[in-house]
C-alpha positions as CSV (number, residue, x, y, z in Angstrom):
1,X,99.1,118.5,86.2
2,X,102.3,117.1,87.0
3,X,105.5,116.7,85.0
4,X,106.7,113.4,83.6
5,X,109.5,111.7,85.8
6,X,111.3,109.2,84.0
7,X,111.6,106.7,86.3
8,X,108.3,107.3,88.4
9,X,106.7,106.3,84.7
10,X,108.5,103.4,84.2
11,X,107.5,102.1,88.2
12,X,104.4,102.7,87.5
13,X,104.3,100.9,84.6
14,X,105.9,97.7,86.1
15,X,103.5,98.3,89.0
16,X,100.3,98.2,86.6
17,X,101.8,95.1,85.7
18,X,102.0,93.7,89.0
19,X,106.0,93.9,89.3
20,X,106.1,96.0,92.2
21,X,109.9,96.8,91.8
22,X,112.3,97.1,95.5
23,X,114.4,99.8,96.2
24,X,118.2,98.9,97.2
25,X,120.2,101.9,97.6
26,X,120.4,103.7,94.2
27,X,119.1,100.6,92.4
28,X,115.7,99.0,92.3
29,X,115.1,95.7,91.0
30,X,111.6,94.3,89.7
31,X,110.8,91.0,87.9
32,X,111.5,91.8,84.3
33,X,108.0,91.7,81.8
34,X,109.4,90.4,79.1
35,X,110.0,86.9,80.1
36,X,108.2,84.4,82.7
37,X,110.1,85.9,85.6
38,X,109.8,83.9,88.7
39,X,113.4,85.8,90.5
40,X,113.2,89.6,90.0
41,X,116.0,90.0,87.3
42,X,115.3,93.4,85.9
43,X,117.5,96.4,87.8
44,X,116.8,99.7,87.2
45,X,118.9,102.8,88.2
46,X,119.3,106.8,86.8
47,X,122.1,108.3,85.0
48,X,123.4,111.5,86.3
49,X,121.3,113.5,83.7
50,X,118.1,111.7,85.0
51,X,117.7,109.3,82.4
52,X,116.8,105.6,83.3
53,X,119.1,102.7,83.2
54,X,117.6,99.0,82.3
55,X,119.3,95.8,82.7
56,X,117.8,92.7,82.3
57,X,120.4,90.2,83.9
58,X,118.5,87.2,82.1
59,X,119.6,88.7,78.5
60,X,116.2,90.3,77.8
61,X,116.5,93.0,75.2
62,X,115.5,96.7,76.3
63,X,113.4,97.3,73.4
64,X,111.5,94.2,74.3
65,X,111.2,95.5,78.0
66,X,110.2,98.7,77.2
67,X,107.7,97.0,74.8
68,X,105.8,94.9,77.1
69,X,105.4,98.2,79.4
70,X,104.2,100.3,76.7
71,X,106.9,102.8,76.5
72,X,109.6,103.5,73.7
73,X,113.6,104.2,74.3
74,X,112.8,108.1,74.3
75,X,111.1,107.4,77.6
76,X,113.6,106.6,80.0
77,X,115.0,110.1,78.9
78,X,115.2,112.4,82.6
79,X,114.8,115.5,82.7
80,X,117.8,116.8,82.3
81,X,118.2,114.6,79.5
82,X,115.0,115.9,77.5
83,X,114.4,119.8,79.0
84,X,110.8,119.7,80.3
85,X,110.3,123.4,80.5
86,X,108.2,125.0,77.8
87,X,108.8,128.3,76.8
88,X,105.3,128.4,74.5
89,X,102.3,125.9,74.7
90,X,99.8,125.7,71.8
91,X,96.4,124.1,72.8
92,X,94.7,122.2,70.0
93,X,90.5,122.3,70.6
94,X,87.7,120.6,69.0
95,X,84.8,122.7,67.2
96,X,83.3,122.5,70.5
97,X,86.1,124.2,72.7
98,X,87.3,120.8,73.8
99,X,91.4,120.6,75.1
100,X,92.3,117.5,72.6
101,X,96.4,118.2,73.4
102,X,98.8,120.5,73.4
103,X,102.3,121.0,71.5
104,X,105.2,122.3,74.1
105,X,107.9,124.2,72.7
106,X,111.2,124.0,74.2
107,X,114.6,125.7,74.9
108,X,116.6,124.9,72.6
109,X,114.3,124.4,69.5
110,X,112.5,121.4,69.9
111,X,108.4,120.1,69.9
112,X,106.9,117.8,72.0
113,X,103.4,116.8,72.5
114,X,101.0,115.6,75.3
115,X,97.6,114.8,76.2
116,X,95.0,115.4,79.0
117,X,94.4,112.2,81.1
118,X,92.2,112.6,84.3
119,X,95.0,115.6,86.4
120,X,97.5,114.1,84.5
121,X,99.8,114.8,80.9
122,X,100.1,111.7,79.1
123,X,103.7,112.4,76.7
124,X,102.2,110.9,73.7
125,X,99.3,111.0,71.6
126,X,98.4,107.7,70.3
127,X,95.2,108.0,68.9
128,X,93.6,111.7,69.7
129,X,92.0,113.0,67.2
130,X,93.9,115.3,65.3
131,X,92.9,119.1,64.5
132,X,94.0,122.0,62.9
133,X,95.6,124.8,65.0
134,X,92.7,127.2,66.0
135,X,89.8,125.0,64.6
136,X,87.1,127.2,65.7
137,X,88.9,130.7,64.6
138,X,89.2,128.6,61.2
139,X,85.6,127.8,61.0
140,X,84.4,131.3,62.3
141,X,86.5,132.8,59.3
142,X,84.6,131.0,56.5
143,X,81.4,131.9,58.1
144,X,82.1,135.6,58.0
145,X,83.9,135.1,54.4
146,X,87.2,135.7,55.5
147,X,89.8,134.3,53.8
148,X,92.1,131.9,55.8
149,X,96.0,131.6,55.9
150,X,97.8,128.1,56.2
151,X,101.2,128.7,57.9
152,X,103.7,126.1,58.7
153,X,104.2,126.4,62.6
154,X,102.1,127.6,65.7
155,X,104.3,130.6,65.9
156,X,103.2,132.0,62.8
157,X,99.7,131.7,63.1
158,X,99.9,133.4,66.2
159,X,101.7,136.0,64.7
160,X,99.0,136.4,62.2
161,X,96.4,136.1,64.8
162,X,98.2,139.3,66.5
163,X,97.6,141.5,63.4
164,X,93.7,140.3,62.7
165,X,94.2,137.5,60.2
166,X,93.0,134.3,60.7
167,X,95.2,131.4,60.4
168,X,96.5,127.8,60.7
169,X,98.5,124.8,60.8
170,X,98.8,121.4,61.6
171,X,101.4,120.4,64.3
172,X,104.6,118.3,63.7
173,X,105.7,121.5,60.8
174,X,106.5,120.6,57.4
175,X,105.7,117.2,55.8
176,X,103.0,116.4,58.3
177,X,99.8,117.8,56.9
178,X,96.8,115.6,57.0
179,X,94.8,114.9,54.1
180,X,91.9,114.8,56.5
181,X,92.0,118.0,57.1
182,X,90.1,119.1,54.3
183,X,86.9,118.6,55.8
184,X,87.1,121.6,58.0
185,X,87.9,123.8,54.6
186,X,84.5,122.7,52.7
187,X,84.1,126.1,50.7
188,X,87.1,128.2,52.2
189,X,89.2,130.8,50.4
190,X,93.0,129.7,51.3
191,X,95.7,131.2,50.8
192,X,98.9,129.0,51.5
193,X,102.2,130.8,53.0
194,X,105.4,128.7,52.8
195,X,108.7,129.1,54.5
196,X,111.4,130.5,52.5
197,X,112.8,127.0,51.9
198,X,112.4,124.0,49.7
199,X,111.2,122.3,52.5
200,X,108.1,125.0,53.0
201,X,107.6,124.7,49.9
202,X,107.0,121.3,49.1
203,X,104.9,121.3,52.2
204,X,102.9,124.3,50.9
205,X,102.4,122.8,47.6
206,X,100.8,119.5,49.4
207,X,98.5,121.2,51.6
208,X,97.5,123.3,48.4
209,X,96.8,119.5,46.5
210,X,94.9,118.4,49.9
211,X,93.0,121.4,49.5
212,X,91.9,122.4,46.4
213,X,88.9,120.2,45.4
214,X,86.9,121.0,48.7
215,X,88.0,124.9,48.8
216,X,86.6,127.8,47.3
217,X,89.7,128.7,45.8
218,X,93.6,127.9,47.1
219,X,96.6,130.6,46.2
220,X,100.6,129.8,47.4
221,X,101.8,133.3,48.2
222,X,105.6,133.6,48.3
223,X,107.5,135.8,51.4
224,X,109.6,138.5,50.0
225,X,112.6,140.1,51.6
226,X,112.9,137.4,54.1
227,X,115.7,135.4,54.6
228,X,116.4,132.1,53.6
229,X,114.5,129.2,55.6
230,X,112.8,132.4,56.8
231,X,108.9,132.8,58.1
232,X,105.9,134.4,58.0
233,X,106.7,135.8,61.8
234,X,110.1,137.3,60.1
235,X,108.3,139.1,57.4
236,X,105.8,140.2,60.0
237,X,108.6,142.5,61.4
238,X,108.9,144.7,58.9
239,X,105.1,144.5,57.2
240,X,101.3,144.6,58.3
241,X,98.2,142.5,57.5
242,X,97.5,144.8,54.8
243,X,101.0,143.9,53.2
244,X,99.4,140.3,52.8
245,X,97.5,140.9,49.6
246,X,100.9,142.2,47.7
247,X,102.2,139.3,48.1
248,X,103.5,137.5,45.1
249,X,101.9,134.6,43.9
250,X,103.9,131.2,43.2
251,X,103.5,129.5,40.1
252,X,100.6,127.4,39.7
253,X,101.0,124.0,41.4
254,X,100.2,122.3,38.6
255,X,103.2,122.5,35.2
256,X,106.2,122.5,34.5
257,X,108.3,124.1,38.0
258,X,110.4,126.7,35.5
259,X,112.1,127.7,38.8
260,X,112.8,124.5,40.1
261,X,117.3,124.8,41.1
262,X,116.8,121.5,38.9
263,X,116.6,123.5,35.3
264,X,120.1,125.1,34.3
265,X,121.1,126.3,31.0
266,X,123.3,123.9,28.9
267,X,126.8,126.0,29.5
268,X,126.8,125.6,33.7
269,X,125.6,121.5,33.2
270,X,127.9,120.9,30.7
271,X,130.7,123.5,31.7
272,X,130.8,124.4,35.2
273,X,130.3,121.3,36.8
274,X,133.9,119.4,38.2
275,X,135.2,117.2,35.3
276,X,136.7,114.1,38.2
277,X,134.2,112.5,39.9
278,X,132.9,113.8,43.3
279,X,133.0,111.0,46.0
280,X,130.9,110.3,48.9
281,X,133.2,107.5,50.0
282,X,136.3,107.3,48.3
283,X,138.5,109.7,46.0
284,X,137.8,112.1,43.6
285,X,138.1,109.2,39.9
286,X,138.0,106.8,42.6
287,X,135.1,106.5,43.7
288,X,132.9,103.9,45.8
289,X,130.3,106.1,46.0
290,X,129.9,109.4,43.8
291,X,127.9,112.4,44.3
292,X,124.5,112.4,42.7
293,X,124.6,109.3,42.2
294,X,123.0,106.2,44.2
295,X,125.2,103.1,46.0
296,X,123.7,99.6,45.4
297,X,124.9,97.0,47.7
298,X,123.6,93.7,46.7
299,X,124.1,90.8,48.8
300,X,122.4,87.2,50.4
301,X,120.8,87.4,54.0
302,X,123.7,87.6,56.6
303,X,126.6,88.9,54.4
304,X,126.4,92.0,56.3
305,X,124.7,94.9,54.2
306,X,123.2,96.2,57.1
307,X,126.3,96.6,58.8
308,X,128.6,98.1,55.9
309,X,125.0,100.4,55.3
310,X,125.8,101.5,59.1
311,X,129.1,102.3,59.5
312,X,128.8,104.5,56.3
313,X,125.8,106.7,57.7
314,X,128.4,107.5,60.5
315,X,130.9,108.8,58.3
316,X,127.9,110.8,56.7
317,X,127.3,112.1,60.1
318,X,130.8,113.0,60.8
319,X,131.8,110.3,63.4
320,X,133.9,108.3,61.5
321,X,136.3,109.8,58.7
322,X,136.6,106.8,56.9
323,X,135.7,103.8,56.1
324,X,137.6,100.4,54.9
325,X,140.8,102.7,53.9
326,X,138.7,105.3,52.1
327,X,137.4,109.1,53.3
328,X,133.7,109.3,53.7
329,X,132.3,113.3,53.0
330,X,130.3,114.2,56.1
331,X,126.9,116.3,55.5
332,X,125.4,118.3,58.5
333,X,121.9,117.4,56.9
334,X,120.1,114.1,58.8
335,X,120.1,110.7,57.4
336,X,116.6,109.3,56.9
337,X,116.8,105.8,57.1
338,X,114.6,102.7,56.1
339,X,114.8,100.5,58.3
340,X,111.8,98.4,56.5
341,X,113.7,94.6,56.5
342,X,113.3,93.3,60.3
343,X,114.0,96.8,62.3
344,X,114.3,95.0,65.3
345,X,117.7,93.4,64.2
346,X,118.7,96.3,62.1
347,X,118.4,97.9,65.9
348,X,120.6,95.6,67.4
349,X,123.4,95.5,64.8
350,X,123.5,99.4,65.0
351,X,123.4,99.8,68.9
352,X,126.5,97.5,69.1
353,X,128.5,100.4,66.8
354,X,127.4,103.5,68.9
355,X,127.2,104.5,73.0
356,X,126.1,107.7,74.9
357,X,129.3,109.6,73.3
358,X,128.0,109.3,69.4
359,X,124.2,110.8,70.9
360,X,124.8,114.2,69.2
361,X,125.2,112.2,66.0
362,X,122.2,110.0,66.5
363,X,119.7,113.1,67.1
364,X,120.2,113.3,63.3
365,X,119.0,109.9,62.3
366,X,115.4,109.6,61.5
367,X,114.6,106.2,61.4
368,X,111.2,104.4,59.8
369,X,111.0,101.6,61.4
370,X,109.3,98.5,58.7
371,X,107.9,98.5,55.3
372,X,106.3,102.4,54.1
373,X,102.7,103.0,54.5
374,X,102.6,102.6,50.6
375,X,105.4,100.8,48.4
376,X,107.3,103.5,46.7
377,X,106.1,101.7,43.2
378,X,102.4,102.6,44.2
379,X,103.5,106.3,45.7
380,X,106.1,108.0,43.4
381,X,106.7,110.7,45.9
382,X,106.1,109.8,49.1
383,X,109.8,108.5,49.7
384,X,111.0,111.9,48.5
385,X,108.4,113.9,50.4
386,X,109.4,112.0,53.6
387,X,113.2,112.7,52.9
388,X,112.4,116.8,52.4
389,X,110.0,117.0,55.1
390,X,113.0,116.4,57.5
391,X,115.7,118.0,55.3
392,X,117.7,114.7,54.8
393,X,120.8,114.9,53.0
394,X,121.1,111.3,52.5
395,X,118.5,107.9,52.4
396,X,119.1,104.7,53.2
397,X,116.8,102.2,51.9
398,X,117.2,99.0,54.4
399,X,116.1,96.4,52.3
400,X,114.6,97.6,48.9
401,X,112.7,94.1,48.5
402,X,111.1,95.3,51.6
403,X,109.8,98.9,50.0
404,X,109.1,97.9,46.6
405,X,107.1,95.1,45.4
406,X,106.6,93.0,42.4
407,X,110.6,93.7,41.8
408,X,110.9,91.2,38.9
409,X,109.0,93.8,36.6
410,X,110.1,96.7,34.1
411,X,107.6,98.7,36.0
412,X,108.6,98.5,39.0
413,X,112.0,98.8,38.4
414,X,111.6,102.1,36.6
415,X,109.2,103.0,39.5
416,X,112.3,102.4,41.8
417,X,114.7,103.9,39.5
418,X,112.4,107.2,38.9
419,X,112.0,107.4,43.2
420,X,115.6,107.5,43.5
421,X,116.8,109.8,40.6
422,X,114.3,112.3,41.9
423,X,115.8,111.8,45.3
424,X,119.5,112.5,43.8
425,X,118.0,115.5,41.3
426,X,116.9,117.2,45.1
427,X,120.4,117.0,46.4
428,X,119.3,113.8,48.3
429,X,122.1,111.1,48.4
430,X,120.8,107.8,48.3
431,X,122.3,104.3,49.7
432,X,120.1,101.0,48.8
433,X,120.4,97.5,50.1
434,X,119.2,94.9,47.7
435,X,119.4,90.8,47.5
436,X,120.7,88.7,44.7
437,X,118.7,85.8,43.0
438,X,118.6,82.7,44.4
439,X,120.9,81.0,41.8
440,X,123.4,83.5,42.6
441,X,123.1,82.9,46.6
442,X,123.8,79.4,45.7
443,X,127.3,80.2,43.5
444,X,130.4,80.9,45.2
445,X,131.5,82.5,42.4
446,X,128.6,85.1,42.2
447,X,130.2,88.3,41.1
448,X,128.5,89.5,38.0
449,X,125.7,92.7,38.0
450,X,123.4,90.9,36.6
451,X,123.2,89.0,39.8
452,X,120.8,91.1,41.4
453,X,117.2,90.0,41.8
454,X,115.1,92.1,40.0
455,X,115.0,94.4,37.1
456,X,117.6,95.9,35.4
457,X,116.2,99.3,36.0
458,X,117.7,99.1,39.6
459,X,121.6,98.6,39.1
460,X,121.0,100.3,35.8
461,X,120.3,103.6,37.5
462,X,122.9,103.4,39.8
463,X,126.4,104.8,39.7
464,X,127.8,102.1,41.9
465,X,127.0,98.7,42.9
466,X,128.7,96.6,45.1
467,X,128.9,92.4,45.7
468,X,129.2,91.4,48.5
469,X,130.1,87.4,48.4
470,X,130.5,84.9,52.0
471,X,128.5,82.5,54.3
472,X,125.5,83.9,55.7
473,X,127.0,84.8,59.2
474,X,130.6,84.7,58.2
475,X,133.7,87.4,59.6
476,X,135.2,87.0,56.2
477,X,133.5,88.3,53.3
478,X,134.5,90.0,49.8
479,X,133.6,93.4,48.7
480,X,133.4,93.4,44.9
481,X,133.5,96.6,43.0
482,X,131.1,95.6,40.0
483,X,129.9,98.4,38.4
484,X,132.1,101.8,38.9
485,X,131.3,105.7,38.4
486,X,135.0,106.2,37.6
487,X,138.2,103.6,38.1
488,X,137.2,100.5,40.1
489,X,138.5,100.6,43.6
490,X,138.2,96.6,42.7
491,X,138.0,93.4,45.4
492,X,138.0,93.8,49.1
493,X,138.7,91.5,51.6
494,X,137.0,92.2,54.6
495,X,136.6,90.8,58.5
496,X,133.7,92.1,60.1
497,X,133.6,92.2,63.7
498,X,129.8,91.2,65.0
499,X,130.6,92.0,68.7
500,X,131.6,95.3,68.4
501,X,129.8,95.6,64.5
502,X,132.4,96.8,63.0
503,X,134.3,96.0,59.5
504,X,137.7,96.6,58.8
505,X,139.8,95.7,55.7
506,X,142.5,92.9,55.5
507,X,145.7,93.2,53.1
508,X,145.2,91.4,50.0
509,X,145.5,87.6,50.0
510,X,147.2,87.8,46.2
511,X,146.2,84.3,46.1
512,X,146.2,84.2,42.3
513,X,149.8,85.4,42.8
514,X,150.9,82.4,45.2
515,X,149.0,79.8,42.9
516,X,150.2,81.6,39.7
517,X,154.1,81.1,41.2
518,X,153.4,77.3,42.7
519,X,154.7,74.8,40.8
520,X,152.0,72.4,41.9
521,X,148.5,73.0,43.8
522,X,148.6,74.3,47.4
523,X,146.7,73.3,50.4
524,X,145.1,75.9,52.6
525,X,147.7,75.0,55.2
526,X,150.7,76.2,52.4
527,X,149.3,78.7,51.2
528,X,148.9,80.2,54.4
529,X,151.7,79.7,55.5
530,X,153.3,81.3,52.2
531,X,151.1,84.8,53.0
532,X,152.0,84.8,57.0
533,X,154.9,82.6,57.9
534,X,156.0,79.3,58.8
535,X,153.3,79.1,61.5
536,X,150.0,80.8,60.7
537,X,147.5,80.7,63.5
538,X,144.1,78.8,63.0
539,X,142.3,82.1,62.1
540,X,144.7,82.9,59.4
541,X,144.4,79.2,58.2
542,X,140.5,79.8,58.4
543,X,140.3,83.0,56.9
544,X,142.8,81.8,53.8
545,X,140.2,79.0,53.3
546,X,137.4,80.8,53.2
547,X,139.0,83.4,50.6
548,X,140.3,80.9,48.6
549,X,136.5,79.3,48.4
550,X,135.1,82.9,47.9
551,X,137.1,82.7,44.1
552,X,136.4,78.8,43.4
553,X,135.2,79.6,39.5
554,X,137.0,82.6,39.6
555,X,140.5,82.1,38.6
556,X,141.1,79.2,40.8
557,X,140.2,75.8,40.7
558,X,139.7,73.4,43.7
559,X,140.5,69.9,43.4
560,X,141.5,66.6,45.5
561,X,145.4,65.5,45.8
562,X,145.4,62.1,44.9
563,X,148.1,61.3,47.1
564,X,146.6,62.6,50.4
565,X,143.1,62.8,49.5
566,X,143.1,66.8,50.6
567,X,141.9,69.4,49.2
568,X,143.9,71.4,47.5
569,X,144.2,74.7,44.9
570,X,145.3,75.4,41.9
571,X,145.4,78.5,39.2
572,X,143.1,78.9,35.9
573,X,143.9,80.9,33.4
574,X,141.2,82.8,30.9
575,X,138.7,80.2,32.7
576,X,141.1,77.3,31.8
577,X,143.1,74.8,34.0
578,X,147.0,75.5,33.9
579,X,148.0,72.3,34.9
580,X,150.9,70.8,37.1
581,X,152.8,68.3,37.9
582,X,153.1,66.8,41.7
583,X,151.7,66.6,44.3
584,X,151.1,68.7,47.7
């Protein structure tokens, strides 16, 4: 069988849908799929590490190219690009000795999987039936009363399978057992083996729940004297099969975990922990985003959530220091995020931050793309088991309307709440996106916590929530500190970029200083001209309107000149009017 060339796939897949693209030089140039095509506008080149180039010169969207063929972004990866040499296979057979696929493993560590089609490997599985690892060895085992080990890679059940034991696994590693699985396991005596992390273990203990009311009997057996994240091929190096049966049990899955890193006695919780406040994003007592505990950043469609949400998960990654005048704390572990509200656009508002330079970041993004299988209300730990099964050190929940339903209730809101503080309790930072009412997308003065749709349970477990106040669209919105771990870091004025997605900070307007020192009410003109000189530019102008709007009800008062019939400004103190004389 051949190996997958990038660009021979995506030819053929044009071809197939009768776009039979012309070469011209390096380029080639086919009629593009996703739009009623008439002059072939879709070119198609390789990079110099084999990867594949589109360009869609009518403004399609790649995504939406590489949808109508059938393929995903990870496809137009060459070869160099994605190594395509395997230095172990691992064929997955039916009870009746049937190839169903087969899991590569590359140089450096890395899985991939592929399918028998005709003489050809088809690079993705779609909807083959999945098996355990050595079905028939498995079966064979309970027919002789043997008992059978569950392992968490390939690697280790071979390893096993070298000294005499029978064993499994499912591919994909931790986090990705099937619950249908079981049905191969009718009667069996199991005995689960986890890797010497929290990870392995969590996986261990779900393949034990999947397990136990169709086996025989199910036992976690802990690896000693291996090191940590360490295997069952490690502790094969230095023991035999007969070692197996000393090996000490774990703690019933069921109870209280009394060795869960979560239980500590009272003098380290109340002594040993650091007495400022450890931030995320910000300073230590100044914190926008403290450690352990979750960011809210509550907002109207179009304010740009998405976007702040974005450029903070790059400082998490360690590609951008800081963010809006404040350091962000990178982690090396990867950011799993939700992309659940419209991933499409979430896609495109990210892409324009990032280019081929930031991939080494990316590669530690795992992104779920729409609303979860289940809403976190109805499944209490699938969110958490998603985040360990990849080892995320941070989740980003992008929208929470979109993940959680029925928000407007106590119980869901302590469902959300209790999803997210077991996330923090795991060492999981956590980052959610959530909308305000509709009365307070309506009020330009909309500032208060309580603004939030939903229940109280989900700013009421948080340690800091953000407002974020503009026009749906607007560069120029307000960041409003309203509920703090520590001291506020207080109002921001900010001027997001859309074409190239970024956000940076403006200096203060101090209008409530330039009103407060006005003998009379300003126009936007004067005021502007009072912050940037004697000729402000028409951005300056714009952006001092739409500021001064932003705080309408908040300390300033806007009102007509009855002498020129503009609008003009004017101070309130302790939510009364202070009142002047003259005219702008």
């Amino acid at each position: 069988m051949s190996s997958p060339n990038a660009l021979d796939a995506v030819l053929e897949r044009l071809a197939a849908r009768g776009s039979n693209a012309k070469q011209s030089g390096t380029e080639w140039m086919a009629s593009c799929p996703a739009h009623d095509d008439h002059t072939p506008s879709l070119s198609l080149s390789t990079g110099t590490d084999g990867s594949v180039l589109l360009h869609c010169h009518a403004g399609c969207d790649t995504a939406a190219v590489l949808e109508r063929l059938g393929l995903e972004l990870r496809d137009l990866f060459g070869t160099q690009a994605v190594p395509t040499s395997a230095v172990a296979s691992y064929e997955y057979l039916d009870e009746d000795g049937e190839l169903l696929y087969v899991v590569e493993r590359m140089a450096p560590k890395r899985f991939r999987q592929k399918r028998p089609v005709g003489t050809e490997w088809v690079y993705k599985l779609n909807d083959v039936q999945r098996v355990p690892y050595r079905l028939r060895e498995l079966l064979q085992a309970q027919r002789d009363g043997l008992p059978v080990y569950v392992v968490e890679g390939e690697k280790d059940v071979d390893a096993l399978r070298a000294v005499g034991v029978a064993a499994t696994c499912n591919s994909g590693g931790a986090g990705k057992w099937d619950a249908g699985f079981a049905r191969w396991f009718h009667g069996a005596q199991v005995i689960v083996i986890p890797d010497n992390d929290d990870v392995g273990r969590r996986h261990a203990k779900d393949v034990a729940d999947s397990l136990s009311k169709v086996a025989a009997s199910v036992e976690i057996r802990e690896l000693d004297g291996v090191p940590p994240k360490g295997d069952v091929s490690d502790w094969l190096t230095a023991h035999s099969a007969s070692d197996l049966e000393g090996l000490p049990r774990a703690e019933p899955a069921q109870g209280w975990p009394w060795s869960s890193p979560r239980l500590v006695s009272g003098a380290s919780f109340l002594l040993d922990d650091q007495e400022d406040v450890a931030a995320i994003w910000g300073t230590p007592g100044r914190a926008a985003w403290a450690s352990g505990e979750s960011l809210v950043i509550v907002g109207q469609t179009g304010v740009g959530k998405s976007t702040l949400a974005q450029q903070l998960v790059l400082g998490r990654l360690g590609a951008l220091p800081g963010f809006l005048g404040m350091p962000v704390v990178s982690d090396e572990r990867p950011v799993l995020y939700i992309a659940a509200d419209r991933p499409k656009q979430v896609q495109r508002s990210f892409r324009r931050l990032v280019d081929e330079s930031h991939r080494p970041f990316l590669e530690r993004i795992m992104v779920w793309r729409g609303p979860l299988d289940r809403p976190i209300n109805a499944d209490l730990e699938a969110l958490p088991r998603m985040a360990h099964s990849i080892g995320a050190g941070t989740v980003v929940i992008d929208s929470l309307k979109d993940v959680a339903f029925q928000l407007s209730t106590e119980e869901a809101g302590a469902a959300v709440n209790n999803v997210v503080q077991t996330l923090l309790a795991e060492d999981v930072e956590v980052l959610v996106l959530h909308h305000n009412r509709k009365a307070a997308q309506n009020s330009a003065a909309s500032n208060s916590i309580h603004d939030s749709y939903g229940s109280t349970w989900i700013t009421s477990g948080a340690g800091s929530v953000f407002s974020i106040r503009g026009e749906p669209g607007s560069e120029a919105v307000e960041l409003i500190h309203v509920k703090q771990p520590g001291e506020s870091v207080g109002r921001l004025q900010l001027l997001h970029d859309h074409k190239a997605g970024t956000t940076r900070l403006i200096p203060s307007l101090d209008v409530d200083v330039l009103l407060a020192a006005s003998a009379a009410p300003l126009n936007v003109t004067q005021l502007a001209q009072r912050m940037h000189g004697a000729s402000p530019t028409k951005a300056e102008i714009e952006r001092m309107r739409r500021a001064l709007d932003l705080r309408v009800g908040d300390g300033v008062e806007k009102c007509k000149d009855p002498a020129t019939g503009r609008n003009v400004y004017r101070a309130t103190v302790h939510g009364d009017i202070t009142h002047h004389q003259g005219a702008a």
